[in-house]
N, CA and C atoms of all chains as a GROMACS GRO file, in nm:
protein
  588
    1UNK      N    1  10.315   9.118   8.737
    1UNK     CA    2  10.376   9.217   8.648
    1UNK      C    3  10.477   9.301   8.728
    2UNK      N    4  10.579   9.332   8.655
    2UNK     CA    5  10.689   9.422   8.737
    2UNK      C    6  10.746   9.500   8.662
    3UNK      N    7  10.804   9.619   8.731
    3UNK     CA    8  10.866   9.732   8.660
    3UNK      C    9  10.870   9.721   8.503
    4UNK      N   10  10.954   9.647   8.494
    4UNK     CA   11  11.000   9.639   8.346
    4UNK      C   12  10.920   9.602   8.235
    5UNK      N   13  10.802   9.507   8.278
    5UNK     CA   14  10.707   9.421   8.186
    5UNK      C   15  10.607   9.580   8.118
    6UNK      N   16  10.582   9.654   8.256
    6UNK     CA   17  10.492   9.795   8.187
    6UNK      C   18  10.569   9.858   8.156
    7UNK      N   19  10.704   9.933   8.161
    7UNK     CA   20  10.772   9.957   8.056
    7UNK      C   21  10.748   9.941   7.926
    8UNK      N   22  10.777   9.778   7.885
    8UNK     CA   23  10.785   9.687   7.778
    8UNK      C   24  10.644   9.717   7.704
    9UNK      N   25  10.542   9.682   7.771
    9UNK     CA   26  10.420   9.736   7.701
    9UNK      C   27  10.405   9.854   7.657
   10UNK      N   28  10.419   9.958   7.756
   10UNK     CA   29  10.415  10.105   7.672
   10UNK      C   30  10.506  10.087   7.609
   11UNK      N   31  10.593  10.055   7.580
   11UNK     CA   32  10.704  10.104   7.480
   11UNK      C   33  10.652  10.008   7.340
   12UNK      N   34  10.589   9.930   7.329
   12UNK     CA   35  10.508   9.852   7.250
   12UNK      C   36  10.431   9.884   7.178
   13UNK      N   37  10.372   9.978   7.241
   13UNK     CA   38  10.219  10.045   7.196
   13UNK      C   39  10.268  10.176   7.171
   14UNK      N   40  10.417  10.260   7.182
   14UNK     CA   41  10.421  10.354   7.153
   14UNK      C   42  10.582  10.350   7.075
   15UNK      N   43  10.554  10.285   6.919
   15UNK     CA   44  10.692  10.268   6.868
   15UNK      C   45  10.802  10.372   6.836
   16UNK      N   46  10.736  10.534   6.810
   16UNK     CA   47  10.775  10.634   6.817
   16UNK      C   48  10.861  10.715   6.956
   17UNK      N   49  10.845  10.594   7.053
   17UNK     CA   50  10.893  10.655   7.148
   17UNK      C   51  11.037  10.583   7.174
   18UNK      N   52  11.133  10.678   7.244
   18UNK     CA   53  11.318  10.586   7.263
   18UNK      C   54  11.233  10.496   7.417
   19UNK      N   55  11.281  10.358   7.393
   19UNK     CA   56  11.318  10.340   7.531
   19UNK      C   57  11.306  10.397   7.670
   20UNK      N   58  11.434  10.442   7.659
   20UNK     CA   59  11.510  10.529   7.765
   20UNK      C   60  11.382  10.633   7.828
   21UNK      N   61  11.298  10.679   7.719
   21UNK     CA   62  11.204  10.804   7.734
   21UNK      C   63  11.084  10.695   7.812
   22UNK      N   64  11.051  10.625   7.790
   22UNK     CA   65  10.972  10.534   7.822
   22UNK      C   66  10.994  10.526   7.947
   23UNK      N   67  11.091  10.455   8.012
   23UNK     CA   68  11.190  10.461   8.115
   23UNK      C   69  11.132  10.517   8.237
   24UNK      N   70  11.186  10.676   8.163
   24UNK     CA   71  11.139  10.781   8.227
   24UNK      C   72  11.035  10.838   8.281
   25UNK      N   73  10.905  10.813   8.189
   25UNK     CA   74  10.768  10.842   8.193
   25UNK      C   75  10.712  10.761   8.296
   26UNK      N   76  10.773  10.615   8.293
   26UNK     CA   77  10.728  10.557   8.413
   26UNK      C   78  10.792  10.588   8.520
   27UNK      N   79  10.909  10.604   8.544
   27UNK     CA   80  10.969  10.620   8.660
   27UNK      C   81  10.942  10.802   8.693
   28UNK      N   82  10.850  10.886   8.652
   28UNK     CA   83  10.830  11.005   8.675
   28UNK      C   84  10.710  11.014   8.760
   29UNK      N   85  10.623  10.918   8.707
   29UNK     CA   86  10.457  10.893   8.718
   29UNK      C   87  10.475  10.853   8.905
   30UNK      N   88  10.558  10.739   8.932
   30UNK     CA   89  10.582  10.680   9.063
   30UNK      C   90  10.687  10.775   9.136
   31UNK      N   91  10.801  10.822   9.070
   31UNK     CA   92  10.828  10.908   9.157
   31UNK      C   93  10.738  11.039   9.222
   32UNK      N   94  10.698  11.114   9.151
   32UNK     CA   95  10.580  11.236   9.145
   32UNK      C   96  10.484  11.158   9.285
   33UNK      N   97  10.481  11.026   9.301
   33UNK     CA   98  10.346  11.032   9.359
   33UNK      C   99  10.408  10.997   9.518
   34UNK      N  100  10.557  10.924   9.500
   34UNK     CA  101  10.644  10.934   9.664
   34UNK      C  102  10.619  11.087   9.698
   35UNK      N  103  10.693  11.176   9.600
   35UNK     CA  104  10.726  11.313   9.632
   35UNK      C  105  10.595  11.380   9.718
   36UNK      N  106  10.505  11.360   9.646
   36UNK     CA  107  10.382  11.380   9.687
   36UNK      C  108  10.310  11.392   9.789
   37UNK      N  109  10.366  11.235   9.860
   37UNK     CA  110  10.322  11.176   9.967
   37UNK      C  111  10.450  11.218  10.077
   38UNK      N  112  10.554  11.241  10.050
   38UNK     CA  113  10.676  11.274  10.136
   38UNK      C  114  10.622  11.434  10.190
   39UNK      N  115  10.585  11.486  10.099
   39UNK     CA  116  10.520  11.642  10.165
   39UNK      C  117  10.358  11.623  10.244
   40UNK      N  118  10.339  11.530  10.225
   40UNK     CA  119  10.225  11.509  10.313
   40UNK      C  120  10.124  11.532  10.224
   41UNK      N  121  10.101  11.549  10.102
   41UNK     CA  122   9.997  11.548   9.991
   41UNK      C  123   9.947  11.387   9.952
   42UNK      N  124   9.834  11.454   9.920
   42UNK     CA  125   9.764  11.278   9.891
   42UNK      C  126   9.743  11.278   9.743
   43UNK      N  127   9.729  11.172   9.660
   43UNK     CA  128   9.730  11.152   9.553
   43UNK      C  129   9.587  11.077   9.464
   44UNK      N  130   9.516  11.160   9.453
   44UNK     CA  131   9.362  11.080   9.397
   44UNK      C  132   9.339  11.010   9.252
   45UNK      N  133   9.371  10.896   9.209
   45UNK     CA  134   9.400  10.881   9.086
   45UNK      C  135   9.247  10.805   9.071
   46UNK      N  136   9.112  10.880   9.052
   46UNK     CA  137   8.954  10.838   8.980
   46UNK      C  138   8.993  10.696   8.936
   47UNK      N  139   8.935  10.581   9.003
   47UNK     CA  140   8.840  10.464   8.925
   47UNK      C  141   8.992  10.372   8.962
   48UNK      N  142   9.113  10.432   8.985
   48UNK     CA  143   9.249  10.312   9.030
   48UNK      C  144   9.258  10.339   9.176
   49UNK      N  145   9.255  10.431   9.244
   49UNK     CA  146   9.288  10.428   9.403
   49UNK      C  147   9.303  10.584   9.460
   50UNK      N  148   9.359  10.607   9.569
   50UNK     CA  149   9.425  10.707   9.663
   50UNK      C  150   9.538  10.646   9.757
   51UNK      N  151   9.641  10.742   9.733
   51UNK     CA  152   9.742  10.712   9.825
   51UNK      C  153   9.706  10.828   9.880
   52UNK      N  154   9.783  10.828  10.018
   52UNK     CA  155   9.756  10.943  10.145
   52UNK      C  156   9.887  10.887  10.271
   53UNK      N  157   9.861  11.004  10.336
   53UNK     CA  158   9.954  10.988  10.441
   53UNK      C  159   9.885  10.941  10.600
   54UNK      N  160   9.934  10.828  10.696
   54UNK     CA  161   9.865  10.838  10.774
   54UNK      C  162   9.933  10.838  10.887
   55UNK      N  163   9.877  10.905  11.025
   55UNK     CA  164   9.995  10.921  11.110
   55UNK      C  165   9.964  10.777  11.204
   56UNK      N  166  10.067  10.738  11.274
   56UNK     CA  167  10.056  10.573  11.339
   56UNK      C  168  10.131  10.650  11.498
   57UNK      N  169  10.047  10.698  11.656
   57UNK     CA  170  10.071  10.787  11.711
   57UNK      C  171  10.223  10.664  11.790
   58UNK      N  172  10.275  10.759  11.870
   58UNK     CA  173  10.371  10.734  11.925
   58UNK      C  174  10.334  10.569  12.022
   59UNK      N  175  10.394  10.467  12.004
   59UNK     CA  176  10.374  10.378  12.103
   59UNK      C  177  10.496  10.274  12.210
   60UNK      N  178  10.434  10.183  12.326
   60UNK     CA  179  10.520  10.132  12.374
   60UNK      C  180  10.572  10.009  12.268
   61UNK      N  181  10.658  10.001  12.225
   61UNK     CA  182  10.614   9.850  12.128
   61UNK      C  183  10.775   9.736  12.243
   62UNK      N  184  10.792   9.599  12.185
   62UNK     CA  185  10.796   9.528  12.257
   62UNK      C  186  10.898   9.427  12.205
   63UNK      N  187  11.060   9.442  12.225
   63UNK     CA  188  11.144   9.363  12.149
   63UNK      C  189  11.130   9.206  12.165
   64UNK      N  190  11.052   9.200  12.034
   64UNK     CA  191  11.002   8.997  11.999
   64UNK      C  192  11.100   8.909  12.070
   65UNK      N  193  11.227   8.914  12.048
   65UNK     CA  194  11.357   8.852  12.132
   65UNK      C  195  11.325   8.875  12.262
   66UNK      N  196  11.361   8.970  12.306
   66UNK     CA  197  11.394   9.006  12.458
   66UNK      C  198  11.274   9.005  12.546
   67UNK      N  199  11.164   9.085  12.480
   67UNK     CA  200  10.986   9.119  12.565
   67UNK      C  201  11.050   9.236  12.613
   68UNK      N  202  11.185   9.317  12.614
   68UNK     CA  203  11.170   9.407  12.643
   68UNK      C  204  11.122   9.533  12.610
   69UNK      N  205  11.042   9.634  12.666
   69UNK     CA  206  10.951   9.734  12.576
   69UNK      C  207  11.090   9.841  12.565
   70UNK      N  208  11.013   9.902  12.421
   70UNK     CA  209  11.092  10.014  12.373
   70UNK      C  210  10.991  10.136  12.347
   71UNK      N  211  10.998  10.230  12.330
   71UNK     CA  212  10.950  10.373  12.338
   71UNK      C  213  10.942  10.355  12.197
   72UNK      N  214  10.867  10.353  12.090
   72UNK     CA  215  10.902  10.355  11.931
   72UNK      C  216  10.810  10.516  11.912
   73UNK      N  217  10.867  10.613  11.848
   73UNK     CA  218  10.823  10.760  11.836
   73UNK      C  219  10.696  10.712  11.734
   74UNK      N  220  10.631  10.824  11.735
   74UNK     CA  221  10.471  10.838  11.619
   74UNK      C  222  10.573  10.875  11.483
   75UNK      N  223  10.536  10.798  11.381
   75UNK     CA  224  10.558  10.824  11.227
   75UNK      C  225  10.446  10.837  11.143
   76UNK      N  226  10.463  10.849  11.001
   76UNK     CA  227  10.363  10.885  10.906
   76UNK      C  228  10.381  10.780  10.857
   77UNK      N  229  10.275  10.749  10.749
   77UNK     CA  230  10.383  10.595  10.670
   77UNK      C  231  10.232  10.613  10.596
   78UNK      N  232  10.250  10.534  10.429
   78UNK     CA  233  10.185  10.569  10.349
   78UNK      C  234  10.084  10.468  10.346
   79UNK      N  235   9.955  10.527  10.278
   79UNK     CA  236   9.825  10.397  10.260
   79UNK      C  237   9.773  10.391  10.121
   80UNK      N  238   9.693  10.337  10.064
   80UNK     CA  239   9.623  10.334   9.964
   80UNK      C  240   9.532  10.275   9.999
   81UNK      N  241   9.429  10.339   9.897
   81UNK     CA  242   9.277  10.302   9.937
   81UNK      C  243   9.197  10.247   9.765
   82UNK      N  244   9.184  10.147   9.763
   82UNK     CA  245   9.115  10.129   9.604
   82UNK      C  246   9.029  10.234   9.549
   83UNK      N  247   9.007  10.223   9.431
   83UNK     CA  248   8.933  10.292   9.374
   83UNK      C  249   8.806  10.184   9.391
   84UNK      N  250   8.650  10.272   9.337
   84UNK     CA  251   8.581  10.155   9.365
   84UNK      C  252   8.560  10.093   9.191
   85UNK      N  253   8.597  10.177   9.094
   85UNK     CA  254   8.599  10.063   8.941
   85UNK      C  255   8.727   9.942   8.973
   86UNK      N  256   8.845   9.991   8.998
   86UNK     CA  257   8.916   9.880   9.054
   86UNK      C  258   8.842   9.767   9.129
   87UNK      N  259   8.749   9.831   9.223
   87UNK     CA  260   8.753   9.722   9.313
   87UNK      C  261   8.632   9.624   9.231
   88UNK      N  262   8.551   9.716   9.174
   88UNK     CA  263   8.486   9.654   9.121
   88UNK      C  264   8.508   9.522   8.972
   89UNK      N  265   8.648   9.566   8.912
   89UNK     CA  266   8.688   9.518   8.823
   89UNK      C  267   8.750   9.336   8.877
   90UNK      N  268   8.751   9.387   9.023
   90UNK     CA  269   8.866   9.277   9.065
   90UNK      C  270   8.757   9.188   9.094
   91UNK      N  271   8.626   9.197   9.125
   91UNK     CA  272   8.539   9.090   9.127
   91UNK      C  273   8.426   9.110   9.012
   92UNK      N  274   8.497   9.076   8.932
   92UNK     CA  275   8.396   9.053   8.793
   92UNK      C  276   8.311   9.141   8.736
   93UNK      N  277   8.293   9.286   8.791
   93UNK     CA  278   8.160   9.382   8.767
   93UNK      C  279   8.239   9.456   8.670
   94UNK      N  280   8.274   9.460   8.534
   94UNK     CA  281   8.276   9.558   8.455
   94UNK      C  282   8.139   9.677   8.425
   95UNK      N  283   8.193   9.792   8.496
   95UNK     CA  284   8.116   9.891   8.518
   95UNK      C  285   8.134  10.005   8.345
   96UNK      N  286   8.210   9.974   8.258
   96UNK     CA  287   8.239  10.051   8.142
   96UNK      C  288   8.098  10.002   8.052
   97UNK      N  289  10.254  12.006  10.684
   97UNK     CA  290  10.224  11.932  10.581
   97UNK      C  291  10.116  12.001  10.503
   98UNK      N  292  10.104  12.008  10.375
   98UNK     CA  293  10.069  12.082  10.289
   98UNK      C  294   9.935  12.062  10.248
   99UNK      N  295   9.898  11.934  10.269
   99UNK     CA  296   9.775  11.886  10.231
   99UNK      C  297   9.673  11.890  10.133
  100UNK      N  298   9.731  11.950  10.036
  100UNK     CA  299   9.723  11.923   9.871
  100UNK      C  300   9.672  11.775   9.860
  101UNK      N  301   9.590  11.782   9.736
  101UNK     CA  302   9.535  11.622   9.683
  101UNK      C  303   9.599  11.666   9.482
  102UNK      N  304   9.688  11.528   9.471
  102UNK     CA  305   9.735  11.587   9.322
  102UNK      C  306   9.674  11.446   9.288
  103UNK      N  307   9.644  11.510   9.152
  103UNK     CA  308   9.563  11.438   9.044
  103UNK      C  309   9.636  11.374   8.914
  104UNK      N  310   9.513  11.279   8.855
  104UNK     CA  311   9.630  11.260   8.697
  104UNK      C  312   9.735  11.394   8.645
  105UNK      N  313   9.631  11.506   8.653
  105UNK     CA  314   9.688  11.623   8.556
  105UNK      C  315   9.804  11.640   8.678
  106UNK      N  316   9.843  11.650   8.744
  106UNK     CA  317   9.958  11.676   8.797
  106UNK      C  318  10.083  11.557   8.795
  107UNK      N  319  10.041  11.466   8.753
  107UNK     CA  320  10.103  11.310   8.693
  107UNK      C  321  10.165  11.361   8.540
  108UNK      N  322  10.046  11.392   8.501
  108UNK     CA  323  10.073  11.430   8.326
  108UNK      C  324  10.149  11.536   8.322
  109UNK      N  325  10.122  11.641   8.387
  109UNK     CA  326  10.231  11.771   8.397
  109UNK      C  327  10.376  11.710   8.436
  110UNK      N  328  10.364  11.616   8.524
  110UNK     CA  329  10.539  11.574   8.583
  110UNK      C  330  10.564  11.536   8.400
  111UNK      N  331  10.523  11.406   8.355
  111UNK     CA  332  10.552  11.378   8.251
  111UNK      C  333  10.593  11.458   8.153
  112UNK      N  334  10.524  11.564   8.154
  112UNK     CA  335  10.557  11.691   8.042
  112UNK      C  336  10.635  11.706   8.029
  113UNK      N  337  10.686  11.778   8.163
  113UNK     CA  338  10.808  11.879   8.224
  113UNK      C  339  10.961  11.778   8.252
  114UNK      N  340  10.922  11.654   8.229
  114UNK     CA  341  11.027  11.581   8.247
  114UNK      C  342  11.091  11.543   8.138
  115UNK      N  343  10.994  11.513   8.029
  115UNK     CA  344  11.055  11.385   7.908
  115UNK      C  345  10.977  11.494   7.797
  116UNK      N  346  10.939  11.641   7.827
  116UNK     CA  347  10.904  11.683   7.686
  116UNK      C  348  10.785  11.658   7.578
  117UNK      N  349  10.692  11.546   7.644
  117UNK     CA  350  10.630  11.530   7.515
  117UNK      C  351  10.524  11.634   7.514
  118UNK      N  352  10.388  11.635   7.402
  118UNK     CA  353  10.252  11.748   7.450
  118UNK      C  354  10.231  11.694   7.565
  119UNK      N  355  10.143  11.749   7.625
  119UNK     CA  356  10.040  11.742   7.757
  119UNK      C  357   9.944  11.626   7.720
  120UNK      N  358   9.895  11.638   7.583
  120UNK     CA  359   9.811  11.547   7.534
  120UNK      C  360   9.860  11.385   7.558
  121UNK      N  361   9.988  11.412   7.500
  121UNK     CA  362  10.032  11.274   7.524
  121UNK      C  363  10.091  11.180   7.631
  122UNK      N  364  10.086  11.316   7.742
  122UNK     CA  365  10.172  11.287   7.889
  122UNK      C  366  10.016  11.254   7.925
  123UNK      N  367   9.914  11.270   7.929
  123UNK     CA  368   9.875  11.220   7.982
  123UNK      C  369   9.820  11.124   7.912
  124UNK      N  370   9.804  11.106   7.786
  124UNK     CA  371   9.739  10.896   7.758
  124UNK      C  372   9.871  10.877   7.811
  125UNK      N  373   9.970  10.847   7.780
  125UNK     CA  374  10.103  10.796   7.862
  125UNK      C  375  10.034  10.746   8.033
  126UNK      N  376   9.995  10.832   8.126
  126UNK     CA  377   9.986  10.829   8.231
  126UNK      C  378   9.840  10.707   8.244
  127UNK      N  379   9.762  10.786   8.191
  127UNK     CA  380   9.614  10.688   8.151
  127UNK      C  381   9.620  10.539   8.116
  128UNK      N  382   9.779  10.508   8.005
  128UNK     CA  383   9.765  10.352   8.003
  128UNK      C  384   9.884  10.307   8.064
  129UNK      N  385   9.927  10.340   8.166
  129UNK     CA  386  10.021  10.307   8.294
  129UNK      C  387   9.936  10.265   8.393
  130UNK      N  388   9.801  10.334   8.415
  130UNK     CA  389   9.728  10.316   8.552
  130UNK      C  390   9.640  10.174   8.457
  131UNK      N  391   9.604  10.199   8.360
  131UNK     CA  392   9.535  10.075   8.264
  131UNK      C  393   9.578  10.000   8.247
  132UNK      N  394   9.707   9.931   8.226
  132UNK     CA  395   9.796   9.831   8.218
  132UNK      C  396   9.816   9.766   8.342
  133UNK      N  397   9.832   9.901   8.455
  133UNK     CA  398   9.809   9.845   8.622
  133UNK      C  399   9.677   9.763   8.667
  134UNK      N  400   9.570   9.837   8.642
  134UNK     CA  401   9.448   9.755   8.676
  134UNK      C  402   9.448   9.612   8.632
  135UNK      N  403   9.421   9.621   8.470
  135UNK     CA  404   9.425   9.502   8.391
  135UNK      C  405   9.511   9.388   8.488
  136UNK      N  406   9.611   9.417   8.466
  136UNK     CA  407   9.674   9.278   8.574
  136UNK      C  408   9.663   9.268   8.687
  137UNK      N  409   9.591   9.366   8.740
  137UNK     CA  410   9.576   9.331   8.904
  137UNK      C  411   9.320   9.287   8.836
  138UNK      N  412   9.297   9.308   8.781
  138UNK     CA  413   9.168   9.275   8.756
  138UNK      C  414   9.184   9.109   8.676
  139UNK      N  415   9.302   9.064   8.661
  139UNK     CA  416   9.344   8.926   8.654
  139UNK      C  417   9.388   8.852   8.732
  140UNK      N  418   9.371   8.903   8.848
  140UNK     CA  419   9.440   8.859   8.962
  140UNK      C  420   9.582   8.868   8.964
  141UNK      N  421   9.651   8.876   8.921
  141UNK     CA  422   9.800   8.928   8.933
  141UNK      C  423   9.886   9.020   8.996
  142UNK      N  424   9.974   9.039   9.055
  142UNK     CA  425  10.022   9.085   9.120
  142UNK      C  426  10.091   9.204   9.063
  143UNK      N  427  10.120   9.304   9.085
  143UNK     CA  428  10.196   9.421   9.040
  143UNK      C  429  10.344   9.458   9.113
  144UNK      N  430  10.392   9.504   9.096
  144UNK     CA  431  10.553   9.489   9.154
  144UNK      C  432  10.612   9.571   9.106
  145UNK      N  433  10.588   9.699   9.181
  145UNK     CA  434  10.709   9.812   9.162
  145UNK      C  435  10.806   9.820   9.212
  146UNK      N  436  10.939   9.797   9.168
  146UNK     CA  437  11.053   9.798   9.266
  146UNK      C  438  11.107   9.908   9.328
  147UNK      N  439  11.112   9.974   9.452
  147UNK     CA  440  11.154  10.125   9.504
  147UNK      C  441  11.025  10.176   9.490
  148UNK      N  442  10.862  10.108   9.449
  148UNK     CA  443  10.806  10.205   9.484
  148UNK      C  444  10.702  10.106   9.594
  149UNK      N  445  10.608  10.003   9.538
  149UNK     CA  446  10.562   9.881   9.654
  149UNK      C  447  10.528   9.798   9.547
  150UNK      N  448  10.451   9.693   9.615
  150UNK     CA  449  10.397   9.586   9.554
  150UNK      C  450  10.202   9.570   9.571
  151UNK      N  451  10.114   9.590   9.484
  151UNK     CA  452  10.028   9.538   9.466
  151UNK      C  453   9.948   9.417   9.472
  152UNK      N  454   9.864   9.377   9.530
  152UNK     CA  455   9.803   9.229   9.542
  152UNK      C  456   9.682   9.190   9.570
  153UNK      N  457   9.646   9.110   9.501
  153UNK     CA  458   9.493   9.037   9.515
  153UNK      C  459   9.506   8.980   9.618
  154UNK      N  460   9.388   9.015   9.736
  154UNK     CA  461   9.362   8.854   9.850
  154UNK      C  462   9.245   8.815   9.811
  155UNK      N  463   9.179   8.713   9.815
  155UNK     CA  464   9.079   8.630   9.821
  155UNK      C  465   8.995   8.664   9.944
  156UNK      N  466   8.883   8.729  10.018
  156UNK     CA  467   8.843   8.730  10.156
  156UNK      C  468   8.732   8.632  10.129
  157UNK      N  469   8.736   8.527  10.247
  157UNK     CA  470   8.603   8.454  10.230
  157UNK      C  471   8.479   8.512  10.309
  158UNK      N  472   8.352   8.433  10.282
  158UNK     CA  473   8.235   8.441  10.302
  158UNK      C  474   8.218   8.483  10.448
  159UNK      N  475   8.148   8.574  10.499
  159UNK     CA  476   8.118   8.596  10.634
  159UNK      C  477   7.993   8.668  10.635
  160UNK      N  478   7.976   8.648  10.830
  160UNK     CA  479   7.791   8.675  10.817
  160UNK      C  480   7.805   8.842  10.893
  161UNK      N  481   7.798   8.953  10.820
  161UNK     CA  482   7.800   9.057  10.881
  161UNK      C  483   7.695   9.123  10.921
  162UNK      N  484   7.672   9.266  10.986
  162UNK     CA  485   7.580   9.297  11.039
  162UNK      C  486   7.544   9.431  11.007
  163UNK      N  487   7.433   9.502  11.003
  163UNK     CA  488   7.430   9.629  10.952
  163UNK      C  489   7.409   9.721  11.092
  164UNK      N  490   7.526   9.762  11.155
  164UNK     CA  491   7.547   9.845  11.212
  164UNK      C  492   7.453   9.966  11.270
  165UNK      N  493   7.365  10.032  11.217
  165UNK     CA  494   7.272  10.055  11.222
  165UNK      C  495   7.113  10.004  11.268
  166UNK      N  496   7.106   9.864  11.205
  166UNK     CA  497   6.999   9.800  11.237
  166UNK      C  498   7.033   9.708  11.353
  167UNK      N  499   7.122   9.668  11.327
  167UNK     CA  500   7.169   9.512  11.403
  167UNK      C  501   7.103   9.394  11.338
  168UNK      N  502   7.074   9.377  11.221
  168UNK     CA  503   7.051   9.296  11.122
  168UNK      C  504   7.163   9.216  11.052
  169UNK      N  505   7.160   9.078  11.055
  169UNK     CA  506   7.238   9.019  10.998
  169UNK      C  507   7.231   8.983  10.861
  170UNK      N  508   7.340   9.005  10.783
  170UNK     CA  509   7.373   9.028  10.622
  170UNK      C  510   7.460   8.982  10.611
  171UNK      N  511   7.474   8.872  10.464
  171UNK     CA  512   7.535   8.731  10.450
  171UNK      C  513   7.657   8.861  10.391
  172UNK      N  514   7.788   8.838  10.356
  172UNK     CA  515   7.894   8.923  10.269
  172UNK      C  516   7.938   8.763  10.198
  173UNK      N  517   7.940   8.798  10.085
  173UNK     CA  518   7.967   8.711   9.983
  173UNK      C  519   8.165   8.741   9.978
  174UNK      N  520   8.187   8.630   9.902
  174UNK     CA  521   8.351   8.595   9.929
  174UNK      C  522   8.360   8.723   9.835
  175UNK      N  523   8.452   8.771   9.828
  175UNK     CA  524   8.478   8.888   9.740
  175UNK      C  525   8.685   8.913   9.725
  176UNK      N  526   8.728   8.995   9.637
  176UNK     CA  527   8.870   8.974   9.633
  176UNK      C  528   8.894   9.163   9.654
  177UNK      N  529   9.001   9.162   9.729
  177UNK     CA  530   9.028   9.295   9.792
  177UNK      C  531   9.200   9.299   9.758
  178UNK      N  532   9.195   9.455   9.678
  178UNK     CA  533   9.347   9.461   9.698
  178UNK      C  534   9.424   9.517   9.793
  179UNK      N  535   9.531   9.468   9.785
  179UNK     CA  536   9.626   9.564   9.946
  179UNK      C  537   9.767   9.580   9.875
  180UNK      N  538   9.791   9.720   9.909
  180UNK     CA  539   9.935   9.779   9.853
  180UNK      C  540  10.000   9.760   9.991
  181UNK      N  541  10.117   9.731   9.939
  181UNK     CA  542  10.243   9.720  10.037
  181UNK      C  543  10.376   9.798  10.007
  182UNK      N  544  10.402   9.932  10.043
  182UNK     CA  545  10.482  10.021  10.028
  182UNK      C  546  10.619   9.927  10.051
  183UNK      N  547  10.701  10.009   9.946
  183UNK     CA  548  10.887   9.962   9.987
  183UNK      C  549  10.896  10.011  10.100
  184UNK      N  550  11.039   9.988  10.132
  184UNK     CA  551  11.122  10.044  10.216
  184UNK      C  552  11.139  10.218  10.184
  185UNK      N  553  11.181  10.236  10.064
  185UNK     CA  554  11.204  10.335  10.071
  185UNK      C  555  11.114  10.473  10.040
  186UNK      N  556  10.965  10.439   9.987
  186UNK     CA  557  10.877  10.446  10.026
  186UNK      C  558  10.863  10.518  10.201
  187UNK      N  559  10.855  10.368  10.242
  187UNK     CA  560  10.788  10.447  10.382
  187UNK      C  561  10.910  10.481  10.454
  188UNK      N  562  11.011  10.512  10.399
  188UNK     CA  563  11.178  10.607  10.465
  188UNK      C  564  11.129  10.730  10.419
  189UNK      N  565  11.086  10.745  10.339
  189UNK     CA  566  11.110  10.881  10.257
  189UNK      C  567  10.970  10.937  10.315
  190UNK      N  568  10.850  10.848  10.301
  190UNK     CA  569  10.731  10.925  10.390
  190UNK      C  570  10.743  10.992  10.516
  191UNK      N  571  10.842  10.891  10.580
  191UNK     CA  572  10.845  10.924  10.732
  191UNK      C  573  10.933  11.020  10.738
  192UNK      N  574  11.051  11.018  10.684
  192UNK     CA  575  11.138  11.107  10.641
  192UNK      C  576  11.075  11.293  10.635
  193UNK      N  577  10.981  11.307  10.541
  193UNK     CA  578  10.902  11.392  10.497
  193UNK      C  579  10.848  11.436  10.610
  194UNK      N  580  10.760  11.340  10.646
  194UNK     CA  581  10.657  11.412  10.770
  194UNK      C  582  10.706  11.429  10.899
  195UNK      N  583  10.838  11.413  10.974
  195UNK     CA  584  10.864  11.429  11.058
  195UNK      C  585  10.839  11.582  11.135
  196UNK      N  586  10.814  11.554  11.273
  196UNK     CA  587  10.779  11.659  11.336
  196UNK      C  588  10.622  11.779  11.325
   0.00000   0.00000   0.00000
């Protein structure tokens, strides 16, 4: 499934709504949760997952071509963690 | 870094404040976005946000693990695990954010 297909569905199930607004609602939901994570806030969404920020510390790393090492600085970079109804959904246990 | 944890209701509030509708409805809006998400990833299917990441089922097979505690060995049955894979711009904008 991709961008557009959940679009297509909500906008399916909600005939009262424009498009365009549709659009939006999705592209608000995923933006809101970068923004989120760009300030260093984590995002707990019950029974689908957690996104969070994690720091990866400063290391030597090692140009694949050359073998020569490079100094690469410590960054943040984002994770997600399942929910456990997700996880549970994904191997057959409907918990509802 | 601020270290706030935001929730649906802060999902549903963006929705509000963005596109106008009640609160009521920003958030079923939000509720069958994350429901529409599961569903196809609880079909095994892949999810695919473009500019935001991609979603995915792996398959892990059967292995003989151990309970850490005891040192007892415990069979783990094959089981399917998802793994998100952030965009690019994603993890630009994370790193971006948290610098320093």
């Amino acid at each position: 499934m991709i961008r557009s297909e959940l679009i297509q569905k909500i906008a399916d199930d909600n005939q009262h709504l424009y498009q365009r607004d549709v659009e939006k609602i999705v592209n608000t939901i995923f933006e809101e949760i970068i923004s989120a994570l760009a300030r260093g806030d984590r995002v707990e969404l019950r029974g689908f997952g957690a996104f969070s920020v994690k720091e990866r510390g400063a290391r030597t790393g090692r140009n694949p071509r050359t073998g020569e090492a490079v100094d690469v600085d410590e960054k943040s970079v984002p994770f997600f963690k399942t929910g456990k109804l997700l996880r549970d959904r994904l191997n057959g246990k409907e918990t509802d | 870094m601020s270290d706030k944890t935001l929730t649906r209701m802060d999902l549903s509030e963006a929705v509000f404040r963005e596109v106008g509708l009640s609160r009521n409805e920003s958030a079923q809006l939000v509720e069958s976005v994350l429901q529409y998400m599961s569903d196809a990833l609880a079909q095994g299917e892949t999810v695919k946000i473009s500019s935001f990441g991609t979603f995915s089922v792996r398959d892990k097979a059967a292995r003989v693990g151990r309970n850490p505690k005891t040192g007892e060995e415990v069979p783990i049955h094959p089981r399917r695990v998802l793994t998100f894979r952030p965009s690019h711009l994603m993890k630009d904008r994370v790193a971006a954010g948290n610098r320093g």
